[in-house]
MARBA-3410 file (N, C-alpha, C, O; in Angstrom, 1 decimal):
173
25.8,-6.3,52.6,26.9,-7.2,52.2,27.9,-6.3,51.4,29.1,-6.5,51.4 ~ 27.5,-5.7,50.9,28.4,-5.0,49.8,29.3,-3.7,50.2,30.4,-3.4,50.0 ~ 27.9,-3.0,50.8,29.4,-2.4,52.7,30.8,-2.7,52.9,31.9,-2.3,52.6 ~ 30.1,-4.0,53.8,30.9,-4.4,54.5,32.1,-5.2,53.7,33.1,-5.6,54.2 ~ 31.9,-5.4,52.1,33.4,-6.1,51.2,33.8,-4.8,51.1,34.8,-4.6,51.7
33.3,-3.6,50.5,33.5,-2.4,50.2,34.8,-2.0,51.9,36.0,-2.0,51.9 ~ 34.0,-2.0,52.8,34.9,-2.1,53.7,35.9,-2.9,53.7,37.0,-2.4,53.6 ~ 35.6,-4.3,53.8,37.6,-4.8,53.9,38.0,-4.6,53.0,39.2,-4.3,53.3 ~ 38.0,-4.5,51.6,38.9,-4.0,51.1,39.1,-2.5,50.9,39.6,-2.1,49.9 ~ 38.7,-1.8,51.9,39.4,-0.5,51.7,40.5,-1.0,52.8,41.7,-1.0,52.4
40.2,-1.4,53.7,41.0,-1.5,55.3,42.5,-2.6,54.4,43.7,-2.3,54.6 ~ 41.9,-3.7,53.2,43.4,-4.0,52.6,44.0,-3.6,52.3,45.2,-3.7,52.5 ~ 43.3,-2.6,51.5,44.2,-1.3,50.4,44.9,-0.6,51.3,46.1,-0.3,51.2 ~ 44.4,-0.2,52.0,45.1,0.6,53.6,46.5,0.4,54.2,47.6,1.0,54.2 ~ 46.2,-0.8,54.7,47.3,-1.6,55.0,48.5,-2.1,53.9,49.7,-2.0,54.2
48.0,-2.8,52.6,48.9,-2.9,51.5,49.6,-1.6,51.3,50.8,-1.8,51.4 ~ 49.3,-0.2,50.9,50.1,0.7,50.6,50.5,1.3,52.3,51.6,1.8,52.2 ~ 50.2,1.4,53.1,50.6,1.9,54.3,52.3,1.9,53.7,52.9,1.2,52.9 ~ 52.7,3.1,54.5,54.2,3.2,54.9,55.0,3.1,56.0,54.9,4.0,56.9 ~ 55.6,2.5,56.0,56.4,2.6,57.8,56.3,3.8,58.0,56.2,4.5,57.0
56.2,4.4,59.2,56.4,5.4,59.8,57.1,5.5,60.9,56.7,4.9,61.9 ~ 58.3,6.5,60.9,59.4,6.6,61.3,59.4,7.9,62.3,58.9,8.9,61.9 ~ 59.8,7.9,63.3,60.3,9.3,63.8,61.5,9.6,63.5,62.3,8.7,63.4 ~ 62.0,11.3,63.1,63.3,11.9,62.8,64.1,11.2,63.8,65.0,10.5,63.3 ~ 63.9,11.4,65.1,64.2,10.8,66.4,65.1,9.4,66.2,66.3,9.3,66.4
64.2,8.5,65.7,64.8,7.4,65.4,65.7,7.4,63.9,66.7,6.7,63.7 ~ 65.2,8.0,63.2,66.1,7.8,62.2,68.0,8.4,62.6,69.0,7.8,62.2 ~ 67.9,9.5,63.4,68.7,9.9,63.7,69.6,8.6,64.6,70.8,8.4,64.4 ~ 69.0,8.0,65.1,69.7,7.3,66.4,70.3,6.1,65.5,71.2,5.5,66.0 ~ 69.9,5.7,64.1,70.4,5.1,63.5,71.5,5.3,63.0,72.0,4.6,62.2
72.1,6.6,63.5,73.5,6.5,62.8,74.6,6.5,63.8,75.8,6.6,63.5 ~ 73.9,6.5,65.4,74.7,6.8,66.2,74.9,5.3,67.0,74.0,4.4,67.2 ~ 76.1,5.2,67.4,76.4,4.1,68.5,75.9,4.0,70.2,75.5,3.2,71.0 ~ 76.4,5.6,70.0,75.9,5.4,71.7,74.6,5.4,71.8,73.8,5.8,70.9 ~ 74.4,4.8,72.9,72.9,4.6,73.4,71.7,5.3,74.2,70.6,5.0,74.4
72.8,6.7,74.5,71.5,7.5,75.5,72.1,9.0,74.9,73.0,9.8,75.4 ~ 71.4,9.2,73.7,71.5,10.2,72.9,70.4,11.3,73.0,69.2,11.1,73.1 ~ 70.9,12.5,73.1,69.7,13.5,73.1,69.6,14.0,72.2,70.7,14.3,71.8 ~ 68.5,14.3,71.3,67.9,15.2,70.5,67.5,16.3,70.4,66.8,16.3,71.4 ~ 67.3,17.4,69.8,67.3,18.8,70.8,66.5,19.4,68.9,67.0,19.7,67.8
65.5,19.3,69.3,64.5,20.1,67.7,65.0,21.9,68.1,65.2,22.5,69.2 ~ 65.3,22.2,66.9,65.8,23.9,66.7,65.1,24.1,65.3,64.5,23.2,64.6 ~ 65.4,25.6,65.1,65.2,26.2,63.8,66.2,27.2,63.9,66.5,27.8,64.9 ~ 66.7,27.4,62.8,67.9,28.7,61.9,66.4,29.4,61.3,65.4,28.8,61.0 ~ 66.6,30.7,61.3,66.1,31.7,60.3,67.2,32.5,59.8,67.9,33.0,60.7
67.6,32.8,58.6,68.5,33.2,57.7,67.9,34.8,57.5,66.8,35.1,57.8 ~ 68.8,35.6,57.2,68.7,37.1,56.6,69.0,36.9,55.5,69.6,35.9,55.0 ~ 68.5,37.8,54.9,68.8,37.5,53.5,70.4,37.6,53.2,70.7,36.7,52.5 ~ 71.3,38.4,53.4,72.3,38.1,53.2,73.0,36.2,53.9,73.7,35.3,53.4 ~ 72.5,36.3,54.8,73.0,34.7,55.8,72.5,33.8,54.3,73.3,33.1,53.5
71.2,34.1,54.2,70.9,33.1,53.0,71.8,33.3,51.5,71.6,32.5,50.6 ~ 72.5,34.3,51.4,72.9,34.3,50.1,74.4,33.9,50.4,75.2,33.7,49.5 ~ 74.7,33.8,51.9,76.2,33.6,52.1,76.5,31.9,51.8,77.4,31.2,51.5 ~ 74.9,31.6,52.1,74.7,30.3,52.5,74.9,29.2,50.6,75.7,28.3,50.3 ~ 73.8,29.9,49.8,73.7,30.2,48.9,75.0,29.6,47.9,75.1,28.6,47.2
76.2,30.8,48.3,77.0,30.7,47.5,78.0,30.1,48.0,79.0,29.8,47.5 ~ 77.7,29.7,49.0,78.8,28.2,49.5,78.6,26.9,49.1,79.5,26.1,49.3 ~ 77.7,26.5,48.6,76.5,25.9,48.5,76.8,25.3,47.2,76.8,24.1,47.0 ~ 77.0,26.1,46.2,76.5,26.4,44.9,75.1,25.7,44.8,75.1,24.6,44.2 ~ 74.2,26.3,45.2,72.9,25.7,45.5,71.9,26.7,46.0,72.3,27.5,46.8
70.6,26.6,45.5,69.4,28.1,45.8,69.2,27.7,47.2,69.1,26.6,47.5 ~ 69.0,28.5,47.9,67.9,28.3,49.2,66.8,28.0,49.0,66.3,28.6,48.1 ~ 66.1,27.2,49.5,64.5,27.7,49.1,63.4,28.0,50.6,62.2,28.0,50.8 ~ 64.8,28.5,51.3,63.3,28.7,52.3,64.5,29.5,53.8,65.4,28.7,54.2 ~ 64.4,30.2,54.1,65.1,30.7,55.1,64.7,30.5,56.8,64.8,30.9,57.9
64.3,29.5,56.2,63.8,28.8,57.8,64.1,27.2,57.8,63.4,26.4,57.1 ~ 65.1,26.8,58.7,65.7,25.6,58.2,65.4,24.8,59.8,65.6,25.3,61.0 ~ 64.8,23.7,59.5,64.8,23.1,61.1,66.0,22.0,60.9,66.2,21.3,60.0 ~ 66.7,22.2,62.4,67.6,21.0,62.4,67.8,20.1,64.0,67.3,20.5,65.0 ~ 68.4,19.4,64.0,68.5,18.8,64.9,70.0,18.9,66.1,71.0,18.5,65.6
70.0,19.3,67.3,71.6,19.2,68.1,71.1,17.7,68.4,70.0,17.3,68.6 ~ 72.3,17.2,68.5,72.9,15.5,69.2,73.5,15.7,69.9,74.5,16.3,69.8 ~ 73.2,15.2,70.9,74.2,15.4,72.2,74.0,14.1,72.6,73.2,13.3,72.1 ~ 75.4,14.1,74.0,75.5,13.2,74.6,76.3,13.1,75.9,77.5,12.8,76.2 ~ 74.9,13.5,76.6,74.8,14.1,78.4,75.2,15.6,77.6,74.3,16.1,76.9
76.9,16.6,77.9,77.1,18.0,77.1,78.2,17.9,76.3,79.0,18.8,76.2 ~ 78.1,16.7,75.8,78.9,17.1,74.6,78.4,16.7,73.2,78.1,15.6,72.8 ~ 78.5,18.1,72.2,77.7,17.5,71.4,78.4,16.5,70.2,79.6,16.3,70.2 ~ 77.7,16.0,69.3,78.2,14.8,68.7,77.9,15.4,67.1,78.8,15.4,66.2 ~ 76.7,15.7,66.9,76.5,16.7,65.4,75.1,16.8,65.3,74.5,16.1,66.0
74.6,17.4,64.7,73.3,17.8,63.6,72.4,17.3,63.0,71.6,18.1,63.5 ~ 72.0,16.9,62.6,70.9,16.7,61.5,69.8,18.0,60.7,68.8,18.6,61.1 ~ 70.2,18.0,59.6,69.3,19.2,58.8,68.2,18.6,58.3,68.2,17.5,57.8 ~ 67.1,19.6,58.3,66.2,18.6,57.3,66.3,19.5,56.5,66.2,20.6,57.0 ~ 66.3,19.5,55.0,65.9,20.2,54.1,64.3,19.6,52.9,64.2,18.4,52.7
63.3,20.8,52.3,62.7,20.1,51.5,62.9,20.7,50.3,62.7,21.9,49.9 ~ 63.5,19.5,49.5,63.4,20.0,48.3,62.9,19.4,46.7,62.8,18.3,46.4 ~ 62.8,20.4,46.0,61.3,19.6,44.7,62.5,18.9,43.8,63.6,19.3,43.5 ~ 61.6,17.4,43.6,62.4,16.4,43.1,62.1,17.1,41.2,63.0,17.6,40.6 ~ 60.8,17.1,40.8,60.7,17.0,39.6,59.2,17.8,40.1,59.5,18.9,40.7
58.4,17.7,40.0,56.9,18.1,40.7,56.5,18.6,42.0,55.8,19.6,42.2 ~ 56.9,17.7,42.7,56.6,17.6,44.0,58.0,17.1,44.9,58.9,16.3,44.6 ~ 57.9,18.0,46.4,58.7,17.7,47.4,59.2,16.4,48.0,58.9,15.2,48.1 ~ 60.0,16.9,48.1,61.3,15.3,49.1,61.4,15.9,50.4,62.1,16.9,50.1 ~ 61.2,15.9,51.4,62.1,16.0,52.7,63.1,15.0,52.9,63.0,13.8,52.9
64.5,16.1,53.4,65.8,14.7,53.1,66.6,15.2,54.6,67.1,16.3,54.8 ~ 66.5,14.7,55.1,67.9,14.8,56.8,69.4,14.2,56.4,69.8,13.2,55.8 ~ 69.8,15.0,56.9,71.3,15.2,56.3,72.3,14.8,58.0,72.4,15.7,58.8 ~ 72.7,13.7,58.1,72.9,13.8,59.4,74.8,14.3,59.2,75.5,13.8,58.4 ~ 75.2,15.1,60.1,76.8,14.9,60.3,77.1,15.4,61.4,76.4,16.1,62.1
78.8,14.8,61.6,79.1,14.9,63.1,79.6,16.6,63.4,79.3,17.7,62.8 ~ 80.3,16.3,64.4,81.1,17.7,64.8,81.9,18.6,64.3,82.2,19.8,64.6 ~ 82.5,17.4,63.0,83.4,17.8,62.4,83.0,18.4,60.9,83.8,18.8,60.1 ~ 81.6,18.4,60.6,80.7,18.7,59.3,81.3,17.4,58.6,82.0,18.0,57.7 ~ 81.5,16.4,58.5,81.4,15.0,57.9,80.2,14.7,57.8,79.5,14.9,58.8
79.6,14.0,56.7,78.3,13.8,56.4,78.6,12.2,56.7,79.6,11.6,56.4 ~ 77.2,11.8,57.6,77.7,10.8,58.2,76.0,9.8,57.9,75.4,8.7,58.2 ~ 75.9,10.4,57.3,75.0,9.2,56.4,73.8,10.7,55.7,74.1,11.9,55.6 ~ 72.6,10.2,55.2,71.3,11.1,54.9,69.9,9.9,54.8,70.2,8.8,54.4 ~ 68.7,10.2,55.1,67.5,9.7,55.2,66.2,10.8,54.6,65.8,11.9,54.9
65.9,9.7,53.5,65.0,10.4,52.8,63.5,10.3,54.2,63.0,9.5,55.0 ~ 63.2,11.5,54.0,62.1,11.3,54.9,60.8,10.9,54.6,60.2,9.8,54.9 ~ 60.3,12.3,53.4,59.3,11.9,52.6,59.5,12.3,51.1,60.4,13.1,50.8 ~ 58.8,11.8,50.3,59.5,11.4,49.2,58.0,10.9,48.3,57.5,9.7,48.1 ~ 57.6,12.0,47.9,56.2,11.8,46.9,56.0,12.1,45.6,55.0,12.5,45.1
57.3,11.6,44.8,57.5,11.2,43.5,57.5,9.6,43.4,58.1,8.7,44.0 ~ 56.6,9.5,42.2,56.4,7.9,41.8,58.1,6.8,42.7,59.2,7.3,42.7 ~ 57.6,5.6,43.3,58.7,5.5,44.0,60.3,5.1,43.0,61.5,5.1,43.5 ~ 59.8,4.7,41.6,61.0,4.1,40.9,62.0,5.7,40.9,63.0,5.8,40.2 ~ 61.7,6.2,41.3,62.9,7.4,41.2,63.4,8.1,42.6,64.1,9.1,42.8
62.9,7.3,43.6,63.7,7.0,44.7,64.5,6.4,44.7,64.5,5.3,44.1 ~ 65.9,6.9,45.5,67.1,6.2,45.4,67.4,5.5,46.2,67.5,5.8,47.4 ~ 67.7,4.5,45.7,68.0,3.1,47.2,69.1,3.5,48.2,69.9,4.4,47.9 ~ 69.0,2.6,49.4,70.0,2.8,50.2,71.2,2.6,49.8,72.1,3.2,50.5 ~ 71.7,1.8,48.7,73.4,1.6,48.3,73.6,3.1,48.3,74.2,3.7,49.2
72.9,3.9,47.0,73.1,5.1,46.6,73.5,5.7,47.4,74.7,5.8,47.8 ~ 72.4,6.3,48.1,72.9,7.5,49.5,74.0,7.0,50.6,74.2,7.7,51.6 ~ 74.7,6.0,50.4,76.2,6.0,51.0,77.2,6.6,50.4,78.2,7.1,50.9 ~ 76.7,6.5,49.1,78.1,7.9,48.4,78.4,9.0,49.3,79.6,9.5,49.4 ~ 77.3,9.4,50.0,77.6,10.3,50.5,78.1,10.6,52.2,78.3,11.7,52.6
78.2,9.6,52.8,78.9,9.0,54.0,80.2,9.3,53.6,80.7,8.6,52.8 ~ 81.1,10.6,54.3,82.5,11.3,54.6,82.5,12.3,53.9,83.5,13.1,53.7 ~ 81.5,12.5,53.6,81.9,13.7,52.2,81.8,15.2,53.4,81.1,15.0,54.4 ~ 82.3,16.3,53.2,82.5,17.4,53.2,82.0,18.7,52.3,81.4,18.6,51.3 ~ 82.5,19.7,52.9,81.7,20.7,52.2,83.2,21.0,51.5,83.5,22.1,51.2
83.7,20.4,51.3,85.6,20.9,50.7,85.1,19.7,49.2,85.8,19.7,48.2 ~ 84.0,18.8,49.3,83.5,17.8,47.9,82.7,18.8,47.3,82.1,19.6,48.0 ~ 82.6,18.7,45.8,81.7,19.1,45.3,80.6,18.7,45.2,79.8,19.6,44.8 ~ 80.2,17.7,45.3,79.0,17.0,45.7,78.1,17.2,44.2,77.3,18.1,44.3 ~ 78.4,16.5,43.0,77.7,17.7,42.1,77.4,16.2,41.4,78.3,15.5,41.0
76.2,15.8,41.3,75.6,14.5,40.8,75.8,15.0,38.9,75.5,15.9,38.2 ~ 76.4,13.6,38.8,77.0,13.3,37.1,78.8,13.6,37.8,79.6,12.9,37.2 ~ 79.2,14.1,38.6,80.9,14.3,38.5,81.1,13.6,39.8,81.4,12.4,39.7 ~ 80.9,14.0,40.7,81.6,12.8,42.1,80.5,12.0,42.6,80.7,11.0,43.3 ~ 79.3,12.4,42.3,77.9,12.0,42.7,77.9,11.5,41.6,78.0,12.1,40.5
77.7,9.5,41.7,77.0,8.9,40.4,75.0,9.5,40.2,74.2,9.7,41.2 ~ 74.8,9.6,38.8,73.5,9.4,38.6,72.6,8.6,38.6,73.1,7.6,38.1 ~ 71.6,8.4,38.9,70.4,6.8,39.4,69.8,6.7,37.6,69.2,7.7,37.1 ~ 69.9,6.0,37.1,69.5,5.9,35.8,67.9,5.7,35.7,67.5,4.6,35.8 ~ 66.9,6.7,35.4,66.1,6.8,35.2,65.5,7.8,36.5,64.2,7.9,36.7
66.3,8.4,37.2,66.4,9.0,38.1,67.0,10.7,38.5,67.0,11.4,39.5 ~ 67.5,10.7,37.4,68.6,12.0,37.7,68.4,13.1,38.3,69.1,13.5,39.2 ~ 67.3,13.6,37.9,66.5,14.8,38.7,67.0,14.5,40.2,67.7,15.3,41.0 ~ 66.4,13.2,40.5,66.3,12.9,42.5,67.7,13.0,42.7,68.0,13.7,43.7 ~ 69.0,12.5,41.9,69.9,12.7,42.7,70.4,14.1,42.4,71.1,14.5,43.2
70.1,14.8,41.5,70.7,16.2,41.3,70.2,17.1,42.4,70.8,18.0,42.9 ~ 68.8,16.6,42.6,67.8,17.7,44.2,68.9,17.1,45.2,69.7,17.8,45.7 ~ 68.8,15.8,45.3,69.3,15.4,46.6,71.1,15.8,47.2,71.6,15.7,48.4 ~ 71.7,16.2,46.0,72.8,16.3,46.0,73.2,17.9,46.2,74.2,18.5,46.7 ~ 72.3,18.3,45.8,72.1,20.1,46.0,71.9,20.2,47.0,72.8,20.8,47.7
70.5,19.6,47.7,70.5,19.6,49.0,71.8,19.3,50.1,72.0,19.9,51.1 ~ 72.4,18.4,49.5,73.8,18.2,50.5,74.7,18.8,50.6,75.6,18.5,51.3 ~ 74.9,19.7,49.9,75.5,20.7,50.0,75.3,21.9,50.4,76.2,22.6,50.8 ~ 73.8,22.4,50.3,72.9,23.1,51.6,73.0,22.9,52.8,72.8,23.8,53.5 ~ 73.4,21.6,53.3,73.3,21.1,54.4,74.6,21.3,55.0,74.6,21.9,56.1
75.9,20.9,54.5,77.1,20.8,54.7,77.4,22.3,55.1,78.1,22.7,56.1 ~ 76.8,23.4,53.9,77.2,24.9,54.0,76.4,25.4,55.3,77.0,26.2,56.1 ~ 75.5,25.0,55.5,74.7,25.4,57.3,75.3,24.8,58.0,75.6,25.5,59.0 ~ 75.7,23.7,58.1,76.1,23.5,59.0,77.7,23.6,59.7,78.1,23.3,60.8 ~ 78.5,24.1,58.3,79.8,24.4,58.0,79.8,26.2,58.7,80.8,26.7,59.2
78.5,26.9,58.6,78.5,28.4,58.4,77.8,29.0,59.5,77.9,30.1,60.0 ~ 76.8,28.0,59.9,76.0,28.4,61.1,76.2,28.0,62.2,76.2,28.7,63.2 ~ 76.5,26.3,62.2,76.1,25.5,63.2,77.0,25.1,64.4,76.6,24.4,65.3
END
């Protein structure tokens, strides 16, 4: 008997904390209208100078010279990008996708994963700040980027990050 309660409630606890689980795939298609969208998984590897070019466009560290991102297409023309970048909120890592079009317009961002207690995750209002912005914004959380109050760290990573993202895809892509 005691098994088997031991068992359902692990199987509750299971299901109570479960998280949606999402494909990049889909998240991406969430910002697109058309309907028969291709996705195309790549990777950039940086030289060390590429990464310091990158770097200083950025005003932001690299942390990793291997960046995976995504082409959008649609049938051959393409439409834009998606970057994922990971980077450490306070302790531990965030993976964040940076979607923008053709034109390097940031055209939304999706936290992927995100393994800081959740109250310093930033809600969806927040990350629209960043929907039009360019790599010509400074993107610098506390000046054009509001801060998440009890949160600042996440938006200062997350904001660094977008500008990582904007500079690859402004310099590489």
């Amino acid at each position: 008997m005691l098994q088997k309660t031991t068992l359902i409630f692990s199987i509750f606890i299971s299901i109570l904390f479960a998280e949606d689980k999402i494909s990049i795939d889909d998240l991406i298609k969430t910002n697109y209208i058309e309907e028969n969208i291709n996705i195309e998984k790549k990777s950039l590897i940086f030289t060390k100078d590429e990464a310091k070019s990158i770097q200083e466009a950025a005003r932001s560290k690299v942390h990793s010279k291997i960046v995976r991102y995504y082409k959008i297409s649609n049938n051959q023309e393409v439409l834009g990008h998606a970057i994922l970048l990971k980077q450490r909120i306070r302790t531990k890592n965030a993976a964040i996708l940076y979607i923008v079009d053709v034109n390097n317009t940031m055209l939304g961002l999706e936290i992927v994963s995100f393994k800081e207690p959740s109250e310093y995750k930033p809600n969806d209002e927040w990350k629209k700040i960043f929907i039009g912005k360019t790599s010509e914004d400074t993107l610098i959380a506390g000046k054009d980027i509001a801060t998440i109050s009890g949160a600042t760290l996440s938006a200062r990573a997350i904001s660094d990050a977008a500008r990582l993202a904007l500079a690859i895809a402004t310099n590489r892509l």
